[in-house]
SERO-776736 format. One line per field, with one value per residue (C-alpha): residue in one letter; chain; y, z, x. Coordinates in Angstrom, 1 decimal. Example, Ala and Ser with C-alpha at 12.3 -4.5 7.8 and 13.67 -1.06 7.14 Angstrom:
2
drengu <- a;s
selo <- A;A
py <- -4.5;-1.1
pz <- 7.8;7.1
px <- 12.3;13.7
end
This chain:
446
drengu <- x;x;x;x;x;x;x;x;x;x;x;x;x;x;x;x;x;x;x;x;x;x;x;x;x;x;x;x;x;x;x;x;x;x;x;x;x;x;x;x;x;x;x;x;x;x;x;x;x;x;x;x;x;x;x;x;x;x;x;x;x;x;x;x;x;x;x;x;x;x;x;x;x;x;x;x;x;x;x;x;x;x;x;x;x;x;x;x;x;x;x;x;x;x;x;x;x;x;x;x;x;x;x;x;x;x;x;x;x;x;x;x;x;x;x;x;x;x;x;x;x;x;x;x;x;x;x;x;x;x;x;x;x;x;x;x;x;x;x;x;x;x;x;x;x;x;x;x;x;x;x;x;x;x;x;x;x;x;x;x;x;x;x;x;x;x;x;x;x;x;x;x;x;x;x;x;x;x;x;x;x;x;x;x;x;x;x;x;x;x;x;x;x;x;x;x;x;x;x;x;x;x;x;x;x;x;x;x;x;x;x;x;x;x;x;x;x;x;x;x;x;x;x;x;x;x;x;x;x;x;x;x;x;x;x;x;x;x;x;x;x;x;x;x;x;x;x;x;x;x;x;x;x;x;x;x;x;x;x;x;x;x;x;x;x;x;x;x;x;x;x;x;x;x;x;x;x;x;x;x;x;x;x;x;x;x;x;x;x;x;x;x;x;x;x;x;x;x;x;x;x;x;x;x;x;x;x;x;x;x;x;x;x;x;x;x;x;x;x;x;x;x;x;x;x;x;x;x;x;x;x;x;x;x;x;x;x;x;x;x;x;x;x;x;x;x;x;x;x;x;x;x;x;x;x;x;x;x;x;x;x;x;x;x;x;x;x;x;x;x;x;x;x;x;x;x;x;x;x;x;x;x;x;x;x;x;x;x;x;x;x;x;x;x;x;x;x;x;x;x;x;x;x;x;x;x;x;x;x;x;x;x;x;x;x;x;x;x;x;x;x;x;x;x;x;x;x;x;x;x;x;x;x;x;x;x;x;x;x;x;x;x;x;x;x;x
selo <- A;A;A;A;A;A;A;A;A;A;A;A;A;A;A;A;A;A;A;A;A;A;A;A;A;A;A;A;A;A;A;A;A;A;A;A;A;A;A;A;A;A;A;A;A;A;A;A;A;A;A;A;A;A;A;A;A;A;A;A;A;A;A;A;A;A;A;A;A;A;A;A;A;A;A;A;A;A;A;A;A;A;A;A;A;A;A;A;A;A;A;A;A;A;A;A;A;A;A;A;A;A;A;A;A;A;A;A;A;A;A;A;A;A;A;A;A;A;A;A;A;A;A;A;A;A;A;A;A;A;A;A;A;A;A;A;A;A;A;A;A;A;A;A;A;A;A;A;A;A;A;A;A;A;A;A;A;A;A;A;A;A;A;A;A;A;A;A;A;A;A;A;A;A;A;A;A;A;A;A;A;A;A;A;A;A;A;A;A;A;A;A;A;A;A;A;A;A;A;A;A;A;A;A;A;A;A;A;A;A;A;A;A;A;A;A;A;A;A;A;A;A;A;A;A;A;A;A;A;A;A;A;A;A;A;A;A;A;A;A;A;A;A;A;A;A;A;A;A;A;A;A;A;A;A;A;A;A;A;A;A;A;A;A;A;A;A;A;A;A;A;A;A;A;A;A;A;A;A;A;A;A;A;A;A;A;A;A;A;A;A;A;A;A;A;A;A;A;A;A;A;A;A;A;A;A;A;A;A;A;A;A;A;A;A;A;A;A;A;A;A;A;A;A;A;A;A;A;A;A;A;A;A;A;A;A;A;A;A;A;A;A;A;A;A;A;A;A;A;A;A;A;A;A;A;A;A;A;A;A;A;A;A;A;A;A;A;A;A;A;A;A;A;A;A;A;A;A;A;A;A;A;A;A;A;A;A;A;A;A;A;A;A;A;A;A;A;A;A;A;A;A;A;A;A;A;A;A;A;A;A;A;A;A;A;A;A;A;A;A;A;A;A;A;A;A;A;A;A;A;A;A;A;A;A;A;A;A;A;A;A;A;A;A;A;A
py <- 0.0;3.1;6.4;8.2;5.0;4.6;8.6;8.2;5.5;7.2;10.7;8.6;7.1;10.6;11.2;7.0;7.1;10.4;8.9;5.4;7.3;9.7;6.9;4.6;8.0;8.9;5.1;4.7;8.3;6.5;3.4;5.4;7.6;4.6;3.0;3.8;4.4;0.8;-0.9;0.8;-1.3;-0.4;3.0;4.2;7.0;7.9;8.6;9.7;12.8;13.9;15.5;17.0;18.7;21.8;23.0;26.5;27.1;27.1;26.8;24.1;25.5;21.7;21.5;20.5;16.9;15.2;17.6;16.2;16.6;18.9;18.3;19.1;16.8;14.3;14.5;14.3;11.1;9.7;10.6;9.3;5.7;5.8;4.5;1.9;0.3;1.1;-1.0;-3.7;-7.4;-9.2;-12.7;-12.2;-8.4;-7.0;-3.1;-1.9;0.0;2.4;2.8;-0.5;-1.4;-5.0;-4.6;-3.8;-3.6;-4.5;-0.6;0.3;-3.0;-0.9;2.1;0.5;-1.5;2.2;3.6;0.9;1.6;5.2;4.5;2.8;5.4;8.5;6.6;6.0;2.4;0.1;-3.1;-5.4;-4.5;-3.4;-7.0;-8.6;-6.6;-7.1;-10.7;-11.5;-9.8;-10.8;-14.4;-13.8;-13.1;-16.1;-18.1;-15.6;-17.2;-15.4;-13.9;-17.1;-18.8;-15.6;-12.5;-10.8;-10.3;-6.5;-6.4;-9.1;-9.3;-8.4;-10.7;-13.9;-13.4;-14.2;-12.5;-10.2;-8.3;-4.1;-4.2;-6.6;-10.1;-12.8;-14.7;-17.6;-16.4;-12.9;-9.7;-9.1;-8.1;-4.2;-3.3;0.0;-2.2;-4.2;-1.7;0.2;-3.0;-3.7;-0.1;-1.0;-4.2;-2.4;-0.1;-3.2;-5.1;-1.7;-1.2;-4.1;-7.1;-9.7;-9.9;-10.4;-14.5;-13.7;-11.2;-13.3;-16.4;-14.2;-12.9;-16.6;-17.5;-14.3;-13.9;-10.8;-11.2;-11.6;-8.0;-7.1;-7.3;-5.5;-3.9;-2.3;-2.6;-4.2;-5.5;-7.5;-6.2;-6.9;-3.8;-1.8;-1.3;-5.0;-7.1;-8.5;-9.7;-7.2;-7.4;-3.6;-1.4;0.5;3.6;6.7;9.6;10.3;7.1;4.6;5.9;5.9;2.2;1.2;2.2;-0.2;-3.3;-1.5;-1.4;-4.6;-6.2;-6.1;-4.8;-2.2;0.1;1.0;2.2;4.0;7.0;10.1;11.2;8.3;9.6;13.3;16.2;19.6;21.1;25.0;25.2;28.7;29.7;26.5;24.2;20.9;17.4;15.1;11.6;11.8;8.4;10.0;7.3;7.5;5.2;3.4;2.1;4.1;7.3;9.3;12.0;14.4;14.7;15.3;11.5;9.8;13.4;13.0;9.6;9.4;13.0;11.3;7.2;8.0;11.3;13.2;12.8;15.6;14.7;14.2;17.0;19.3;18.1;17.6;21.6;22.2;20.2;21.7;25.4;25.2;24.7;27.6;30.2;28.8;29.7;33.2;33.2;32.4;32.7;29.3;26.9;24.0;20.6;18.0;14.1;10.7;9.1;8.3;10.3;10.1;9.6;7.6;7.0;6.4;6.9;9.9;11.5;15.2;16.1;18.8;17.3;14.0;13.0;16.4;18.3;21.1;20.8;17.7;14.9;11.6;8.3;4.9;4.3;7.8;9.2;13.7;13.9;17.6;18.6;16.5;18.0;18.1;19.7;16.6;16.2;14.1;16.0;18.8;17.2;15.9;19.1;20.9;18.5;18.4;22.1;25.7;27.3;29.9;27.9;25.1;26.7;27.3;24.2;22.9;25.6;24.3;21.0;20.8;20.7;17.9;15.2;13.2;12.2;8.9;8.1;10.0;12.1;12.9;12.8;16.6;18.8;19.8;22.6;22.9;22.9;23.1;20.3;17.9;14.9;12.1;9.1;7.9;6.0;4.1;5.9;9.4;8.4;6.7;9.7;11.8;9.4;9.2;12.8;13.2;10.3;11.9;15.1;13.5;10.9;12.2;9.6;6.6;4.2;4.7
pz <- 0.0;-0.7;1.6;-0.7;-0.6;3.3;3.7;1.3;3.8;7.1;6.0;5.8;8.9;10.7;8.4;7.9;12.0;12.6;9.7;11.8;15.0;13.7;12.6;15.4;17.8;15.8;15.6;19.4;19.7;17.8;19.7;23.2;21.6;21.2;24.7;27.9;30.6;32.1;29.1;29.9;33.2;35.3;33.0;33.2;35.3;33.1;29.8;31.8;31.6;34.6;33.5;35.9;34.5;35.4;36.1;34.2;36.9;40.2;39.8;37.3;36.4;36.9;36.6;40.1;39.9;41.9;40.9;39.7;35.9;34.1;32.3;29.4;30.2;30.4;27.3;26.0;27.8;26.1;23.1;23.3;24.5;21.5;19.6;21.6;21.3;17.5;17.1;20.0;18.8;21.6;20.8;20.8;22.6;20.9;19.5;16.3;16.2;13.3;13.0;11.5;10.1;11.5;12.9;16.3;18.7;22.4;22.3;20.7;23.2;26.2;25.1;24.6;28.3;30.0;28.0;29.6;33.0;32.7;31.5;34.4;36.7;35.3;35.4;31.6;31.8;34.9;36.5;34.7;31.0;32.7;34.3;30.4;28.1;30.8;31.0;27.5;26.2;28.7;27.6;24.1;25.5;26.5;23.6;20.8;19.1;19.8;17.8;17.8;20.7;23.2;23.1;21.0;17.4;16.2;14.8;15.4;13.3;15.6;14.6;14.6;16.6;14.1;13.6;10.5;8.9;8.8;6.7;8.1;5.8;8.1;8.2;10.0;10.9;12.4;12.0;15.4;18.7;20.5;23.9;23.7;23.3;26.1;28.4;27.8;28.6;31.7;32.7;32.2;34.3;37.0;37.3;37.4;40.3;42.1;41.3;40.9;42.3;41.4;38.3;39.9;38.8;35.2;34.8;36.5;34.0;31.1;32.9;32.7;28.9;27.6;27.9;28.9;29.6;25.6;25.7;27.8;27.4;30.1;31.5;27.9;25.9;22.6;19.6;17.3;13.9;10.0;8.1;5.8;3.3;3.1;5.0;7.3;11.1;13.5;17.2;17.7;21.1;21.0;22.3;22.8;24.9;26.4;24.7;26.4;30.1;29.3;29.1;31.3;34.1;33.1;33.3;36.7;38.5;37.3;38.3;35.9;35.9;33.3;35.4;32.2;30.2;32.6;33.1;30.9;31.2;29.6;25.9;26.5;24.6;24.7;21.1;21.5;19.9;19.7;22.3;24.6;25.7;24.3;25.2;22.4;22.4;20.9;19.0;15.5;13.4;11.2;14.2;15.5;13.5;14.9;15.2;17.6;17.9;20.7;20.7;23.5;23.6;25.5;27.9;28.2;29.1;31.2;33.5;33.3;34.1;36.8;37.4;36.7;38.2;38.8;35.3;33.1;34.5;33.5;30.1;29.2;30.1;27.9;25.0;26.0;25.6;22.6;21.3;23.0;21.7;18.3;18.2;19.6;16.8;14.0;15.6;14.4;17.0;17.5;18.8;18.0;18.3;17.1;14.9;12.0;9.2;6.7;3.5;2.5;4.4;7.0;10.2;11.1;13.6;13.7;15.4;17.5;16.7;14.9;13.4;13.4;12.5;14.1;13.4;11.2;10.3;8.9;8.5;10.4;7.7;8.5;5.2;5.3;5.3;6.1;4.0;6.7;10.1;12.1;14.8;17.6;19.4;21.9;22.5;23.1;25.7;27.6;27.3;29.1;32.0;32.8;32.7;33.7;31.1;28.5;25.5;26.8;26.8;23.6;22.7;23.9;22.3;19.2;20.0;21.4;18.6;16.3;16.8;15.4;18.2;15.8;15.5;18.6;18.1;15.3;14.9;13.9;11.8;8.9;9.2;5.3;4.8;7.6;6.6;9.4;9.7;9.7;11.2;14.3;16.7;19.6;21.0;20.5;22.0;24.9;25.9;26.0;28.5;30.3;30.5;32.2;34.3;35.5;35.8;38.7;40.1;39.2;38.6;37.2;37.5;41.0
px <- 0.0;1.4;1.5;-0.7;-3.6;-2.6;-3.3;-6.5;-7.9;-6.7;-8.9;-12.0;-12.2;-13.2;-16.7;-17.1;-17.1;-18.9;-21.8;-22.1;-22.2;-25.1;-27.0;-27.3;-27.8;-30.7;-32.0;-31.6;-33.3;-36.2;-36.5;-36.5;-39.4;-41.0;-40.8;-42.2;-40.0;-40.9;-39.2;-35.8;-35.3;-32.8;-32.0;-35.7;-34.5;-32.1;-34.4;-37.6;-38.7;-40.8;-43.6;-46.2;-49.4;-50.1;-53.1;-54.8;-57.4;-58.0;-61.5;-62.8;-66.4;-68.2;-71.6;-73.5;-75.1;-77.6;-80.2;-83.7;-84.0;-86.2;-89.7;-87.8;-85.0;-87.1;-88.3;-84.5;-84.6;-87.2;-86.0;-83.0;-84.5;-86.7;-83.3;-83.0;-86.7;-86.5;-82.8;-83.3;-83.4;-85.2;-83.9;-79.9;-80.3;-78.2;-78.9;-77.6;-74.6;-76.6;-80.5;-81.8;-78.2;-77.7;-74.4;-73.0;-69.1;-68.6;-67.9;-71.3;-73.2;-71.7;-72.7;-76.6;-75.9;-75.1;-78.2;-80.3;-79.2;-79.3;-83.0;-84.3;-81.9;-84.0;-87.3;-88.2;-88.4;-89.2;-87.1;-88.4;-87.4;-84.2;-83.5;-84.8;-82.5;-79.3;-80.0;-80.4;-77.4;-75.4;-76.4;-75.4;-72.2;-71.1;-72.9;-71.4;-68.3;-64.9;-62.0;-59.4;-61.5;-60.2;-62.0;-65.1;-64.6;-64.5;-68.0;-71.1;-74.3;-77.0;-79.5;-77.5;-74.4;-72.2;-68.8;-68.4;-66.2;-66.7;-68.6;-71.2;-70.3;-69.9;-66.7;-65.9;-62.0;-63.3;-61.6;-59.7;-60.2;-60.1;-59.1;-60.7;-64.2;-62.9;-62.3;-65.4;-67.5;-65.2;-65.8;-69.5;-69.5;-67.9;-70.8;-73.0;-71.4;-71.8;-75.2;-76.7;-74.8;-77.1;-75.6;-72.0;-71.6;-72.8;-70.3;-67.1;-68.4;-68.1;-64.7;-63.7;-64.8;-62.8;-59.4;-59.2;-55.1;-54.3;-55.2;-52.5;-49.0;-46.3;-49.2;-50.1;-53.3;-53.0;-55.6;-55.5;-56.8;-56.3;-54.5;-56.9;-53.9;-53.2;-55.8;-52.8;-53.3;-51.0;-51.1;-50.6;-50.5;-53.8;-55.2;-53.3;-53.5;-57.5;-58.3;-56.3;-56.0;-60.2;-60.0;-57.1;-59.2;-61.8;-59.7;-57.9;-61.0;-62.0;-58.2;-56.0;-52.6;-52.5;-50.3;-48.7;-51.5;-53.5;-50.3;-51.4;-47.8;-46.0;-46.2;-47.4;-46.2;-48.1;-49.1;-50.7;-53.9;-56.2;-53.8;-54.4;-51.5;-53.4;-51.7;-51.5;-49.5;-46.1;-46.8;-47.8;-48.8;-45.4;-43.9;-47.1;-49.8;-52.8;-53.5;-53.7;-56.5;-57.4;-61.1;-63.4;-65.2;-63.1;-62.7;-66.4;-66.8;-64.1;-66.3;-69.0;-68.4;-65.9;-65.7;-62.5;-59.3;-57.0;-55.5;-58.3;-60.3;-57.3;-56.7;-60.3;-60.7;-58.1;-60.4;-63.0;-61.4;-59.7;-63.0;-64.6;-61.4;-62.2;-65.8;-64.6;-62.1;-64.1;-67.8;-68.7;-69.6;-67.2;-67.6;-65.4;-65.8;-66.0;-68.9;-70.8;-72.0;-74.4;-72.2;-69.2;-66.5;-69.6;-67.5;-65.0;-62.6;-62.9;-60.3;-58.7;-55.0;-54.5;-51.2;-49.3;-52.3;-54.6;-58.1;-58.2;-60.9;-59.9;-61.2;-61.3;-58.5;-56.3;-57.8;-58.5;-61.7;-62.0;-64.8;-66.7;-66.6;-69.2;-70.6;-71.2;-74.7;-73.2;-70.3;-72.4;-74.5;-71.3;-69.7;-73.2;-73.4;-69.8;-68.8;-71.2;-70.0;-71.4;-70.0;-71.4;-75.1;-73.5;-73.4;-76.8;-78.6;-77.1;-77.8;-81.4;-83.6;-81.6;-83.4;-86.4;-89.4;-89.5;-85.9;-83.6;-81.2;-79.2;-75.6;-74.8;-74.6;-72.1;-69.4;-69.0;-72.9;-75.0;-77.0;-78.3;-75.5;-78.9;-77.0;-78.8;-76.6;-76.4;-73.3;-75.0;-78.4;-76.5;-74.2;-77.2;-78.9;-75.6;-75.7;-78.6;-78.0;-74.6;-76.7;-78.8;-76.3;-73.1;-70.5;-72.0;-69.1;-69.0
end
């Protein structure tokens, strides 16, 4: 080798090195994004960053509860049931997901089991059709087949129990499982055992037919679901931030160790939006395969099933006020959420934040779908019985006269258009029975 080769190779180390040493920096900065601090062992103190919510208020403007309801409130209630006799199949009971559209989710069956509760609660149907729809349904359950023999399949027939795929086709394989559903229902069964205990060995048999534990992994949720790009099985961590501490406390209170996916702080990062510090989850879908939207549902839920903790009530008034300074901003009034629409791609995210972007509405399948935003009925009566606030008379007054006495209540309304957003649904009908329920109880988890 000669001095000039020897010189040639020695002035290349330096960048070859400095290159190799960049990349596996910025792949081990990755990786650590991607963990919570639990998965760093013994170095979890060295990579965590301790993150402490503050709080914008000393003086959260909640809404007083156990007050009797209103003539008028009533009437909302009744309303709102009238879904649920319209879309109840007395055989499986089961309720449709979407009026007379044969389809349903654990989510959308706990959503219709809360509504039933929250009916006999305010007085608009008696013990006895109460005692016939729990029983029934809870029946099903254990007769229903499961996803892989372990736990529900995404989406049942409501008729005939069968597992289908999305869009209601049965298949014989199913299409995966969802820990969000399963915590919702857990959340629900909780509320049972509390309140009505007679139903206590029912639930613990279903507890024992689904494996609940293949849903957790290092105290994390995870599903099971095939890929809408290429129909592929993944076992994916699910939920993020709002959504996931939401149904961690489900399986928590009803024993299971989800320590990990219950801490809003694990994966928070803080995004200002209309002038509002808003959390969001640092796991944008470019690393992890769902996304992760800031919405006030799972804000709403979480006030009104188990009452806010000092965490959730903090960053669900932050939701909540972003909202409110757009509507100053723009004078249109805004409320974001979850849900179906009336009109292809049938089902929506209108989001506050979602995947590096302000004020954003996608699809189940991540698609923009912007030129669909609504304004959300149920949203709006969560926000009203949570908070005394004049954006959320706002809200109601918006709200109040979207319904049909035949039907319940509607979904919405359009941004773009202002047309009515016609979907009738079991999750809107049952917030707003929740939301009276809470108004007169309080917590209903409790």
């Amino acid at each position: 080798m000669t001095d000039r080769t020897q010189k040639s190779l020695t002035s290349l180390i330096k960048p070859v090195v400095f290159i190799a040493a960049l990349l596996i920096g910025s792949y081990m900065v990755v990786k650590i994004e991607q963990c919570k601090p639990s998965d760093l062992g013994f170095y979890r103190d060295i990579f965590q960053r301790e993150v402490v919510i503050q709080k914008t208020t000393d003086e959260y403007p909640l809404r007083a509860t156990l007050k009797p309801l209103t003539e008028k409130e009533l009437e909302y209630a009744r309303i709102a049931w009238r879904y649920f006799e319209n879309n109840y199949d007395s055989i499986t009971g089961f309720v449709n997901s979407v009026d007379h559209y044969f389809a349903t989710t654990l989510w959308d069956l706990s959503s219709s089991l809360h509504a039933t509760l929250s009916a006999y609660e305010i007085g608009i149907i008696d013990y006895g059709e109460m005692d016939n729809r729990l029983s029934t349904v809870f029946s099903s359950f254990l007769e229903m087949p499961l996803y892989q023999n372990k736990l529900p399949n995404k989406v049942y027939n409501a008729q005939t129990l069968a597992m289908t795929t999305y869009d209601n086709r049965p298949t014989i394989s199913g299409v995966g499982w969802s820990s969000m559903d399963l915590g919702r229902f857990l959340g629900l069964c909780y509320r049972i055992i509390n309140h009505y205990p007679q139903y206590t060995e029912i639930i613990k048999e279903i507890q024992r037919q689904w494996d609940f534990e293949e849903a957790i992994e290092n105290a994390t949720l995870y599903g099971i679901g095939l890929s809408f790009k290429d129909g592929v099985e993944r076992r994916v961590q699910e939920g993020k931030l709002g959504y996931e501490e939401y149904s961690a406390k489900g399986f928590s209170l009803m024993g299971y160790d989800v320590i990990n996916a219950i801490q809003y702080t694990d994966f928070i990062k803080f995004v200002t939006i209309e002038g509002v510090d808003i959390a969001v989850d640092s796991r944008e879908v470019r690393h992890h395969p769902s996304y992760n939207y800031i919405l006030s549902d799972p804000y709403i839920l979480d006030g009104l099933e188990y009452g806010f903790d000092v965490n959730s009530r903090e960053l669900a008034y932050r939701v909540f006020m972003a909202q409110k300074r757009k509507h100053q901003r723009t004078d249109r009034v805004i409320c974001v959420g979850e849900g179906h629409i009336d009109r292809e791609p049938w089902f929506v995210y209108n989001s506050v934040y979602v995947n590096g972007k302000k004020w954003h509405c996608v699809s189940e399948s991540g698609e923009p779908s912007d030129d669909l935003k609504t304004f959300s009925t149920g949203a709006a009566f969560g926000w009203y019985y949570l908070f005394e606030d004049n954006y959320a008379e706002v809200l109601m007054d918006k709200a109040r006269e979207l319904y049909n006495e035949d039907l319940g209540w509607y979904s919405g309304v359009y941004h773009k258009t202002e047309e009515i957003n016609t979907a009738v649904t079991a999750n809107v009908n049952a917030m707003v029975l929740q939301a009276l329920n809470y108004r007169m109880t309080g917590k209903l988890n409790s």
